[in-house]
PDB file with SEQRES, HELIX, SHEET and CRYST1 records, atoms N, CA, C and O in Angstrom:
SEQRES   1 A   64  UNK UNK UNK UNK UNK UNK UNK UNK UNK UNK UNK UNK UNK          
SEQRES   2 A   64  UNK UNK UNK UNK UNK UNK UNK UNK UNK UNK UNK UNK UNK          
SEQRES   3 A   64  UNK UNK UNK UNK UNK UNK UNK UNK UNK UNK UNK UNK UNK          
SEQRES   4 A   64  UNK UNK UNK UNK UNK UNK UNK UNK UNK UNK UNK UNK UNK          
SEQRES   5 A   64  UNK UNK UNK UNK UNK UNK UNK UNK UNK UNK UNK UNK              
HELIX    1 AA1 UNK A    7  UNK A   27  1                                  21    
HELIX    2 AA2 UNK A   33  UNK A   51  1                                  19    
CRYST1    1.000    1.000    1.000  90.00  90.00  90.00 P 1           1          
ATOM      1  N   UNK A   1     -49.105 -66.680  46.186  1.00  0.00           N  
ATOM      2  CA  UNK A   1     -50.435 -67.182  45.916  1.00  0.00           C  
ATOM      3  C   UNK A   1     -50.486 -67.710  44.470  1.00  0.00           C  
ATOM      4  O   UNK A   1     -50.168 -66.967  43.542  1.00  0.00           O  
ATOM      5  N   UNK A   2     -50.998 -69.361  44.202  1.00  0.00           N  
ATOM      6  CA  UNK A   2     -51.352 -69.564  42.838  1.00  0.00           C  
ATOM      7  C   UNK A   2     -52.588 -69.106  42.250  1.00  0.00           C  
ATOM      8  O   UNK A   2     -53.506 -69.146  43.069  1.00  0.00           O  
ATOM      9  N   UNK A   3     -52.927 -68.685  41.110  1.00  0.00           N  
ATOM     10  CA  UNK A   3     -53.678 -67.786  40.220  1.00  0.00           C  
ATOM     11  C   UNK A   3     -53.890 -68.898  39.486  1.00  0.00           C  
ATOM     12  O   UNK A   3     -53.073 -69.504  38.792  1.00  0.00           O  
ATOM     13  N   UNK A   4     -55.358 -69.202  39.730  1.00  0.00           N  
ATOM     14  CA  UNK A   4     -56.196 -70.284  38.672  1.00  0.00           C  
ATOM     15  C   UNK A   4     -56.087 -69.989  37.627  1.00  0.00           C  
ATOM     16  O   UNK A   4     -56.091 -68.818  37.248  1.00  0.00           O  
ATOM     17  N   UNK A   5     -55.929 -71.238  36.712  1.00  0.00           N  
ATOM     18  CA  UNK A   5     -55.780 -71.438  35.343  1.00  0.00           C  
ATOM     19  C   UNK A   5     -56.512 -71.709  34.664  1.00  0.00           C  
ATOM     20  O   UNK A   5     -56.671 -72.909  34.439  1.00  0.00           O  
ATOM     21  N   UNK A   6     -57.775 -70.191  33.627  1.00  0.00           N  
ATOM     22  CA  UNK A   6     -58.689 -70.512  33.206  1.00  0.00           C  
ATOM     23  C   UNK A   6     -59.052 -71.376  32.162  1.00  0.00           C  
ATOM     24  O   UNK A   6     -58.238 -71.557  31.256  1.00  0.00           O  
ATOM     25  N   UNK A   7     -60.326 -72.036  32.137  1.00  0.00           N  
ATOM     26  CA  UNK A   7     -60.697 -73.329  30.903  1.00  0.00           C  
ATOM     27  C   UNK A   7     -59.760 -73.137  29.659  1.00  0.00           C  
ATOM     28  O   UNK A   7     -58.784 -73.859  29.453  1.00  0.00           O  
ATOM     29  N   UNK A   8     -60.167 -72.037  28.799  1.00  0.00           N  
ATOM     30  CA  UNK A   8     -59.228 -71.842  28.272  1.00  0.00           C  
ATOM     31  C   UNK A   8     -58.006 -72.065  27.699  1.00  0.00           C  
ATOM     32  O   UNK A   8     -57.702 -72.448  26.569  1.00  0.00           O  
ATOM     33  N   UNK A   9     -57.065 -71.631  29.081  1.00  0.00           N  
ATOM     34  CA  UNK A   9     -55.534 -72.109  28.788  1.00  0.00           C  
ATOM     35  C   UNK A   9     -55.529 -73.765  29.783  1.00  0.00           C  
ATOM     36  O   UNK A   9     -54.550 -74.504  29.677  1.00  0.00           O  
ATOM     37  N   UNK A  10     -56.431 -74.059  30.468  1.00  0.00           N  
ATOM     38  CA  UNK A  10     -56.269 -75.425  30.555  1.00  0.00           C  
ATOM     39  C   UNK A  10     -56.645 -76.471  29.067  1.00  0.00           C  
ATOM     40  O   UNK A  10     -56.582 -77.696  28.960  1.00  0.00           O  
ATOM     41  N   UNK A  11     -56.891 -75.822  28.438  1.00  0.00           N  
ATOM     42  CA  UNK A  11     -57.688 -76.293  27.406  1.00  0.00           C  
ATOM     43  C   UNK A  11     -56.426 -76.392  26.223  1.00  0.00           C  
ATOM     44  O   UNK A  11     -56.222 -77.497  25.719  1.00  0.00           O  
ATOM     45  N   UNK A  12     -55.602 -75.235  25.804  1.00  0.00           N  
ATOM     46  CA  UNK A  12     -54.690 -74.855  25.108  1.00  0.00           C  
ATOM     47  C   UNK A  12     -53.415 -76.008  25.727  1.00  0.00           C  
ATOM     48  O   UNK A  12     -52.872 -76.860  25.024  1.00  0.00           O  
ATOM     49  N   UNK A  13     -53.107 -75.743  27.335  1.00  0.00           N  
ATOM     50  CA  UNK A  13     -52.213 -76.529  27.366  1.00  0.00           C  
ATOM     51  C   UNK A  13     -51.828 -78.248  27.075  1.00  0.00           C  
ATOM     52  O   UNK A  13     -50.797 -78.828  26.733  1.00  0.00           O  
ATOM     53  N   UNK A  14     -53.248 -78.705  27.411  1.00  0.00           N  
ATOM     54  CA  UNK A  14     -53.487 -80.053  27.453  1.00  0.00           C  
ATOM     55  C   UNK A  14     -53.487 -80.550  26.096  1.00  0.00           C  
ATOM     56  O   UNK A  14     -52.710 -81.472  25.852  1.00  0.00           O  
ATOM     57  N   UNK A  15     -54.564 -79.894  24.736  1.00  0.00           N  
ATOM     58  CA  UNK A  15     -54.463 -79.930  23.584  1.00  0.00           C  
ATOM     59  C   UNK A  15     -52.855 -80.148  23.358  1.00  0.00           C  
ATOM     60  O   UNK A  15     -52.394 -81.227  22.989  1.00  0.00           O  
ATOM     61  N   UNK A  16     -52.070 -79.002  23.623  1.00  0.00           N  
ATOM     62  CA  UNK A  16     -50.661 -79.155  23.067  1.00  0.00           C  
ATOM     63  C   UNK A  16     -49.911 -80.536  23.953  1.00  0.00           C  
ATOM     64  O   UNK A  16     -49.417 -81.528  23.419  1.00  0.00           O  
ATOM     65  N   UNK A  17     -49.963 -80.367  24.846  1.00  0.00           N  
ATOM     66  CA  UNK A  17     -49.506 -81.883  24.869  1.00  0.00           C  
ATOM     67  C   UNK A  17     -50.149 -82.953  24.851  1.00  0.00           C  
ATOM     68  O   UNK A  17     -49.452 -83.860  25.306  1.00  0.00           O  
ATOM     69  N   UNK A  18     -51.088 -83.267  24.561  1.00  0.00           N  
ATOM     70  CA  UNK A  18     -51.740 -84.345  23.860  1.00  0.00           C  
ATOM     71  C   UNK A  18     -51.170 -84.383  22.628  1.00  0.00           C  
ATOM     72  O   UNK A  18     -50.807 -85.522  22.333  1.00  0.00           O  
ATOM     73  N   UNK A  19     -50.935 -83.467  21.709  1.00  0.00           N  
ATOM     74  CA  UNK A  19     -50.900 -83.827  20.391  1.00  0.00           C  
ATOM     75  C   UNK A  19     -48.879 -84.214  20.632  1.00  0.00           C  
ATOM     76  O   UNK A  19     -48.219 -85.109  20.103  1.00  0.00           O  
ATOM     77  N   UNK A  20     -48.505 -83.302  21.455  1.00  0.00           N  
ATOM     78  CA  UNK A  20     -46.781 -83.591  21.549  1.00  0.00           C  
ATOM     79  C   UNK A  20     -46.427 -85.056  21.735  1.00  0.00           C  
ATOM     80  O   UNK A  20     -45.646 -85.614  20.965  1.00  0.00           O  
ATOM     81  N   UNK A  21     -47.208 -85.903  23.122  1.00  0.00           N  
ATOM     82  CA  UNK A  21     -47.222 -87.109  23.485  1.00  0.00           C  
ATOM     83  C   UNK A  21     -47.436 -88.065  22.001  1.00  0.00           C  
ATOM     84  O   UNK A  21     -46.612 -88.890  21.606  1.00  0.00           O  
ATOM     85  N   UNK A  22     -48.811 -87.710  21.272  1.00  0.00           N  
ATOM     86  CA  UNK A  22     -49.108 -88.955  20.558  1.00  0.00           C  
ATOM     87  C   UNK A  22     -47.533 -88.681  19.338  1.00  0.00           C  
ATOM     88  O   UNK A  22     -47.051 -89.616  18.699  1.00  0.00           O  
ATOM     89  N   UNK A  23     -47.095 -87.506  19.284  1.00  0.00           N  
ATOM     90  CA  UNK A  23     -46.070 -87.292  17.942  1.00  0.00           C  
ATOM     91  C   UNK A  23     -44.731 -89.058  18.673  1.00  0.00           C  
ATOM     92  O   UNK A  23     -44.478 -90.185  18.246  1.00  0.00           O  
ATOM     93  N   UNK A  24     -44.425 -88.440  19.569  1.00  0.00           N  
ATOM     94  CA  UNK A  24     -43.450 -89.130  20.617  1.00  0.00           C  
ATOM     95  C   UNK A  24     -44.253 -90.556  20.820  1.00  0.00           C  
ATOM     96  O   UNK A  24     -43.398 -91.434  20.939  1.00  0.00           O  
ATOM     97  N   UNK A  25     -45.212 -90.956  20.881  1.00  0.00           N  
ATOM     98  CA  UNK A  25     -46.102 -92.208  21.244  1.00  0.00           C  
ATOM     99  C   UNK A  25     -45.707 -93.272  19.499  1.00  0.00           C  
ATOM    100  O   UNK A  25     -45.270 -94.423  19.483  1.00  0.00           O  
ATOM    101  N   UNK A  26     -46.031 -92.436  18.294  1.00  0.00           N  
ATOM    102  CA  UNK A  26     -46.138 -93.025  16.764  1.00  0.00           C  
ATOM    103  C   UNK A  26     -44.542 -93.347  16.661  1.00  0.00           C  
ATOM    104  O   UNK A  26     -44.365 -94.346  15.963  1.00  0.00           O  
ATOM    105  N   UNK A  27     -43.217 -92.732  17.204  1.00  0.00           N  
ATOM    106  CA  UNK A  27     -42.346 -92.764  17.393  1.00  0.00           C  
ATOM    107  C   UNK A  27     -41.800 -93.790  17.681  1.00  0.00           C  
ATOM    108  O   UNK A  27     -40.880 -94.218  16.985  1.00  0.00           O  
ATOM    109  N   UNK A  28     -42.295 -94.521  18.927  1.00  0.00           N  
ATOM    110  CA  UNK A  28     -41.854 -95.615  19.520  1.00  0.00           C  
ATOM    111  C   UNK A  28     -42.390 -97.118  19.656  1.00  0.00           C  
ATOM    112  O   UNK A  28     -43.485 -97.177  19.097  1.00  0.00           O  
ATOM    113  N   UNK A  29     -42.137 -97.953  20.020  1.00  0.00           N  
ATOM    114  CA  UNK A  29     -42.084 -99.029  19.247  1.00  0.00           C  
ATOM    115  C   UNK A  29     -43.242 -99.493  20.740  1.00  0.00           C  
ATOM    116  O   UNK A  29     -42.954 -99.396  21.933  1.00  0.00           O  
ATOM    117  N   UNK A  30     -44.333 -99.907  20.233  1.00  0.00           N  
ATOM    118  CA  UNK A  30     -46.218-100.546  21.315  1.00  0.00           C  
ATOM    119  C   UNK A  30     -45.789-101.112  22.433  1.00  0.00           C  
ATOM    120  O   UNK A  30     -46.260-100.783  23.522  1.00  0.00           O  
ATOM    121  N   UNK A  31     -44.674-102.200  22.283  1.00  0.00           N  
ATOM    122  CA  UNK A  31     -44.626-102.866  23.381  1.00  0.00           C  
ATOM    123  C   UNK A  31     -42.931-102.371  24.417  1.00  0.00           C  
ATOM    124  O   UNK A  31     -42.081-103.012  25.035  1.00  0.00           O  
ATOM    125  N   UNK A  32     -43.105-101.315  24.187  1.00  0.00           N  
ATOM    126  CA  UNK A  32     -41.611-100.489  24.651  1.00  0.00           C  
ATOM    127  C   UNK A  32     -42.377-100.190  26.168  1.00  0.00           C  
ATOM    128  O   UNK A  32     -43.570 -99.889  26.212  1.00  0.00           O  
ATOM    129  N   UNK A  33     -41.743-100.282  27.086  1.00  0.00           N  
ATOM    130  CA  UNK A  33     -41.822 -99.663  28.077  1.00  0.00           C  
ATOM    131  C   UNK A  33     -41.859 -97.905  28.353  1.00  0.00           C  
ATOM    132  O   UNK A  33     -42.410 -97.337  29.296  1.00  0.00           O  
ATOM    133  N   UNK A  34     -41.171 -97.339  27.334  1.00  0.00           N  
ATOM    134  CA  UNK A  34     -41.529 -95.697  27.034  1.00  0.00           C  
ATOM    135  C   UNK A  34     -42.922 -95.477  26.694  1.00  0.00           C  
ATOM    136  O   UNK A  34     -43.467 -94.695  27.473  1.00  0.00           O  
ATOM    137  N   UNK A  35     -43.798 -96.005  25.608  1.00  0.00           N  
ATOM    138  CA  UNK A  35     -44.604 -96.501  25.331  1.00  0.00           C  
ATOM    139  C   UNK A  35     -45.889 -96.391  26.310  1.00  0.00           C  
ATOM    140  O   UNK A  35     -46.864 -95.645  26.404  1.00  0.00           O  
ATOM    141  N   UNK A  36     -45.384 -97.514  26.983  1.00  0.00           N  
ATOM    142  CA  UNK A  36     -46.583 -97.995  27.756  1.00  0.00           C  
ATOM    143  C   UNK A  36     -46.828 -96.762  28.995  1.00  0.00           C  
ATOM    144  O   UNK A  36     -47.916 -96.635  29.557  1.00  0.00           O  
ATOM    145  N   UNK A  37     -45.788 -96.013  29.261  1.00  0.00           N  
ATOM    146  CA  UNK A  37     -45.841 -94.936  30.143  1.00  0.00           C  
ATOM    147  C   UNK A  37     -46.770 -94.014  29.523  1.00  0.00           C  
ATOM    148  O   UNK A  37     -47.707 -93.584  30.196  1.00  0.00           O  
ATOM    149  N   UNK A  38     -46.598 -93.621  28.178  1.00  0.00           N  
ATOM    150  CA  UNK A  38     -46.471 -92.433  27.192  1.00  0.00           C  
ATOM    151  C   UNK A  38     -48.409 -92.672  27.280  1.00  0.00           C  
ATOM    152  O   UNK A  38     -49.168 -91.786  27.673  1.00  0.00           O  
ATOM    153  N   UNK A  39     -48.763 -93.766  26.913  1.00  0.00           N  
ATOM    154  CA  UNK A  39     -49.764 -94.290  27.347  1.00  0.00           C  
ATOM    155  C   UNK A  39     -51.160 -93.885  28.163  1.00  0.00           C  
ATOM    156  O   UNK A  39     -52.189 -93.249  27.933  1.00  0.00           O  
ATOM    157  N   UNK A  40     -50.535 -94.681  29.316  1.00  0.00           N  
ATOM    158  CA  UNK A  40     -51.076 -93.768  30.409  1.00  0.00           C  
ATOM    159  C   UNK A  40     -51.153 -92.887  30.736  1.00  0.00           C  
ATOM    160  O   UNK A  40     -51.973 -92.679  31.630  1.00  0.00           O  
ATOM    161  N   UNK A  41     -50.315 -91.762  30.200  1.00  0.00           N  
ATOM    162  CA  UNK A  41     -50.885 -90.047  30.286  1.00  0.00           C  
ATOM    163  C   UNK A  41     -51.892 -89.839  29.103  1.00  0.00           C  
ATOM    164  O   UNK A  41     -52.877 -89.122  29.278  1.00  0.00           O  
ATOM    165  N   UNK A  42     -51.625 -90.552  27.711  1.00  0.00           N  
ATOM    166  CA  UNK A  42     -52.480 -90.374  26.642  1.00  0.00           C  
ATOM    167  C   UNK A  42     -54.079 -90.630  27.763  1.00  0.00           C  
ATOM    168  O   UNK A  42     -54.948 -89.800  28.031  1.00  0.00           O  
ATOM    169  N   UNK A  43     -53.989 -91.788  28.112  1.00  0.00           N  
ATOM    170  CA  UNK A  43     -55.556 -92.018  28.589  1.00  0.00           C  
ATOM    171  C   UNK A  43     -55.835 -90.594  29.324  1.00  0.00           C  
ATOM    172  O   UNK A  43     -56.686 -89.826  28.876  1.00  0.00           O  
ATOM    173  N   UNK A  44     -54.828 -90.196  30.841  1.00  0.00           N  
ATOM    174  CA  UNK A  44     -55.054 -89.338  31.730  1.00  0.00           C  
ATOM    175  C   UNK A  44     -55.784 -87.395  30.676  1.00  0.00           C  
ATOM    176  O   UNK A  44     -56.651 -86.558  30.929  1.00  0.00           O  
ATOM    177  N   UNK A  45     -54.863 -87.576  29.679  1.00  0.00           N  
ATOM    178  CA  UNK A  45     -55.518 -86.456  28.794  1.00  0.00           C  
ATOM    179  C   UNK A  45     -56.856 -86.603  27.943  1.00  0.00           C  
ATOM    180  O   UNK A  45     -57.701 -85.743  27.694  1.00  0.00           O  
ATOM    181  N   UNK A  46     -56.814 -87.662  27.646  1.00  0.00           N  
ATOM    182  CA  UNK A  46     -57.964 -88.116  27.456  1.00  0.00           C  
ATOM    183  C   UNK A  46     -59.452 -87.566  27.914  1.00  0.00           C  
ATOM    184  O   UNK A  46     -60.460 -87.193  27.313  1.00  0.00           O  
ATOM    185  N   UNK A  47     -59.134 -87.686  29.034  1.00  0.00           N  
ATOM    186  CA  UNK A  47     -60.168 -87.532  30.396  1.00  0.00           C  
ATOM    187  C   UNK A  47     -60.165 -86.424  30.614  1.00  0.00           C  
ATOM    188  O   UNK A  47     -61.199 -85.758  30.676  1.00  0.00           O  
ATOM    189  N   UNK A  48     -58.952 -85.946  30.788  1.00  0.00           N  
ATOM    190  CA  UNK A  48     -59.232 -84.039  30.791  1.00  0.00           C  
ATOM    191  C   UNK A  48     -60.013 -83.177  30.136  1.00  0.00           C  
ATOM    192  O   UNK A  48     -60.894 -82.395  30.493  1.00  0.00           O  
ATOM    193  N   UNK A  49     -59.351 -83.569  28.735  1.00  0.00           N  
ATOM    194  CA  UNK A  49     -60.196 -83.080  27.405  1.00  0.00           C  
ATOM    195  C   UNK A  49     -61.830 -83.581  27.611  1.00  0.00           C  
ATOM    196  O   UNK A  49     -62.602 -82.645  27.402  1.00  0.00           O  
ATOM    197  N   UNK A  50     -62.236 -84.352  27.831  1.00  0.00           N  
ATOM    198  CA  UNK A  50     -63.883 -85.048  27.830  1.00  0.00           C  
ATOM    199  C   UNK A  50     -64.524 -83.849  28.556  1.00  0.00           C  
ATOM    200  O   UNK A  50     -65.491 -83.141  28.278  1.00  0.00           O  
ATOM    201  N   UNK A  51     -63.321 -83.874  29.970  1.00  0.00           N  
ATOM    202  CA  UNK A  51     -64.115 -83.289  31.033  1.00  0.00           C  
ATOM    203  C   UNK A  51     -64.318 -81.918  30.428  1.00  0.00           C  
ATOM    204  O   UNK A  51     -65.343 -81.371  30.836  1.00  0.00           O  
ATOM    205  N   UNK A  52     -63.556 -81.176  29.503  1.00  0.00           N  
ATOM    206  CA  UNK A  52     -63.696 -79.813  29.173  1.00  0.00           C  
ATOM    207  C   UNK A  52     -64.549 -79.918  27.827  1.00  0.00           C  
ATOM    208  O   UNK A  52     -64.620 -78.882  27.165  1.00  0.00           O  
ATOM    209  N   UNK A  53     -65.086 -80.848  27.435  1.00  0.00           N  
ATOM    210  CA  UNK A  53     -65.894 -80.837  26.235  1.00  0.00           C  
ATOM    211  C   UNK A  53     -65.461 -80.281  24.732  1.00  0.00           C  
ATOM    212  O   UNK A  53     -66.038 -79.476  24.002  1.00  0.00           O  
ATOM    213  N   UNK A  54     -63.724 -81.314  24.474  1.00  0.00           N  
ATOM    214  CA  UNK A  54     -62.986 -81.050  23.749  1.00  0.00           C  
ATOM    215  C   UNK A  54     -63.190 -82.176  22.995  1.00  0.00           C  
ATOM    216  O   UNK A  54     -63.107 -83.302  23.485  1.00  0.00           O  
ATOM    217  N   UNK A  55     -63.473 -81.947  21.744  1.00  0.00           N  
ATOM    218  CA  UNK A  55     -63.729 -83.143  20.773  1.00  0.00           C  
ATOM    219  C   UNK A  55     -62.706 -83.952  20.623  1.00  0.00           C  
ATOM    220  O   UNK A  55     -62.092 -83.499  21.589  1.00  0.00           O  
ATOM    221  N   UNK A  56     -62.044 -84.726  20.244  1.00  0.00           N  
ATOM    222  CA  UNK A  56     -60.989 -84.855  20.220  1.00  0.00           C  
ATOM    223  C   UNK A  56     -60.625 -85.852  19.172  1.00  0.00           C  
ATOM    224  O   UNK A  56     -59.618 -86.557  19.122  1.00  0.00           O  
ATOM    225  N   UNK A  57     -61.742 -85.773  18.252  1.00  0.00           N  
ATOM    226  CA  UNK A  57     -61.564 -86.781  16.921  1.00  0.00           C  
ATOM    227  C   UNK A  57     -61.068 -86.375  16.074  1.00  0.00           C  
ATOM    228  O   UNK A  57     -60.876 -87.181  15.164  1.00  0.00           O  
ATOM    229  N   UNK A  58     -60.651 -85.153  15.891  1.00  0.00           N  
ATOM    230  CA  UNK A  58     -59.906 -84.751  14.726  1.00  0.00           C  
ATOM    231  C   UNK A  58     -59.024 -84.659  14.972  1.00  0.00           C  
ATOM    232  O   UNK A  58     -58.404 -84.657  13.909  1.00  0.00           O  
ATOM    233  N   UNK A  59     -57.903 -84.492  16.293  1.00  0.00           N  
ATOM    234  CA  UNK A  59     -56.627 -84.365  16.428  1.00  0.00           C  
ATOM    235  C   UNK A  59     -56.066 -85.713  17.334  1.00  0.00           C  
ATOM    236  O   UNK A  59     -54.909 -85.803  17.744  1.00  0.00           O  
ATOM    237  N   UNK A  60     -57.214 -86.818  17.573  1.00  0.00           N  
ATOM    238  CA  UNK A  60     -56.564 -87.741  18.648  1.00  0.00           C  
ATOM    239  C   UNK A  60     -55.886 -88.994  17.130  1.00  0.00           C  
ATOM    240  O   UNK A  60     -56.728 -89.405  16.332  1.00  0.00           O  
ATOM    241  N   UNK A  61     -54.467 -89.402  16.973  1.00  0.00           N  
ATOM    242  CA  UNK A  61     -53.948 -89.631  15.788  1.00  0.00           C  
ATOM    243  C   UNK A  61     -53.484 -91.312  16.428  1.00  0.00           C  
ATOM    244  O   UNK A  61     -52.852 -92.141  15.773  1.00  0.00           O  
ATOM    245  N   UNK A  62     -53.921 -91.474  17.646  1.00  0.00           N  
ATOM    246  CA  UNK A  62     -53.608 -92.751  18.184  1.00  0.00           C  
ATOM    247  C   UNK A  62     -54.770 -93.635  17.933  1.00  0.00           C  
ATOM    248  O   UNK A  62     -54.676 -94.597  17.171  1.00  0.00           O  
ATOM    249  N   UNK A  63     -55.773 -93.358  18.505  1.00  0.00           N  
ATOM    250  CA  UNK A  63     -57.230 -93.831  18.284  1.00  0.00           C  
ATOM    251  C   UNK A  63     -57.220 -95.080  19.102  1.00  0.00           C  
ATOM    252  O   UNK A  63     -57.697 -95.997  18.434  1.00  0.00           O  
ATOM    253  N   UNK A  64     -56.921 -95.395  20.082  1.00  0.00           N  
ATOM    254  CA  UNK A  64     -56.554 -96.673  20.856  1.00  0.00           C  
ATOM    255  C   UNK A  64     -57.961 -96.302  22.024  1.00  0.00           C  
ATOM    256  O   UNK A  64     -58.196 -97.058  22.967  1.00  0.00           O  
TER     257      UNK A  64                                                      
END                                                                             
């Protein structure tokens, strides 16, 4: 049986890779195909974080 994963640590995990992605995102070069992947999860976390009412102006370092 899976055991829901409270706000919380959905909250903790996503934070940490949001901030891991954008380290790896400043890394690589805009019009790279790594990039443009790296990207589209930035947006997908994005949305996570909103949905959990995670500010995200002080640690979002992409600002796109």
């Amino acid at each position: 049986m899976v055991e829901e994963m409270s706000k919380e640590e959905l909250m903790k995990i996503t934070v940490e890779e949001f901030s891991r992605l954008q380290d790896w995102m400043l890394l690589s070069e805009k019009d790279s195909e790594a990039y443009k992947g790296m990207k589209k999860r930035y947006d997908e976390l994005k949305v996570i974080l909103a949905s959990l009412n995670v500010n995200i102006t002080g640690i979002d370092k992409i600002k796109e």
